[in-house]
Each structure stands twice: as structure tokens, then as C-alpha cells.
N, C-alpha and C positions, 0 to 999 in steps of 0.2 A: 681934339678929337679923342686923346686918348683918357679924357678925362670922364669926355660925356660915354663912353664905352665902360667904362669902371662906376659909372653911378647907374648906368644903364643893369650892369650884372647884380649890385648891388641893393637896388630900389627891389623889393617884397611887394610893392603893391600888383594886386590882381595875380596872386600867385595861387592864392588859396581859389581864387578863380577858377584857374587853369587845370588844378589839381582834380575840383568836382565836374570841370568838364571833361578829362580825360577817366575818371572814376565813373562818371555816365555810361561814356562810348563803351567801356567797360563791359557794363551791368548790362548796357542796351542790347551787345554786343551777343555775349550770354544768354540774355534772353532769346535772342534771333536764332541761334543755334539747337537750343533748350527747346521751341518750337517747332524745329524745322526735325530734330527726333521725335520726338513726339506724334509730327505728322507719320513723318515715314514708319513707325510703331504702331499707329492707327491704322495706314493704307492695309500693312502686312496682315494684322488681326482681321481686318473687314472683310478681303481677301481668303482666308482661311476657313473664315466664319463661313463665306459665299460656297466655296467647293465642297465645302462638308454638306452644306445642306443641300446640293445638287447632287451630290453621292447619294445621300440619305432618300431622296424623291428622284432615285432611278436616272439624272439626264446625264 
């Protein structure tokens, strides 16, 4: 047992694998945030944009 557990930690294969799947979730990760400011950045502008020009035309 203690041998298949030391070839187990040992074996490299599907590491590099593992590496660009956690490098993904990453990047994905990022992304999802990246967009999710961006939204909130937009609502607050469009918003801004709205009450000025209802200042502007008196409501």
C-alpha cells in the first residue's frame, strides 16, 4: 500500500492537466468578476445619465 501511495505522489502524468484546469477556473474566474464590475459601472452611468436628463426636461 505504501508503495502504490509513493508511485501514486510520484507519477507526473495529467499534472500539467490539472495545472491549466485550475489556470482556467482562474482566468474564468476573473472574467466573471471583471463583468459583474463592469455591469455595476454601467447600471450606475445609465442611472446618472437618466436623472440628468429628467432634471434637464423639468420632471
Amino acid at each position: 500500500m505504501t508503495h502504490w501511495i509513493l508511485c501514486f505522489f510520484r507519477d507526473e502524468r495529467g499534472a500539467e492537466t490539472t495545472e491549466l484546469a485550475i489556470t482556467g477556473l482562474v482566468v474564468a474566474g476573473g472574467t466573471v468578476a471583471g463583468f459583474n464590475e463592469l455591469k455595476d459601472k454601467l447600471s450606475e452611468k445609465v442611472g446618472w445619465t437618466v436623472r440628468r436628463l429628467n432634471q434637464a426636461n423639468g420632471d
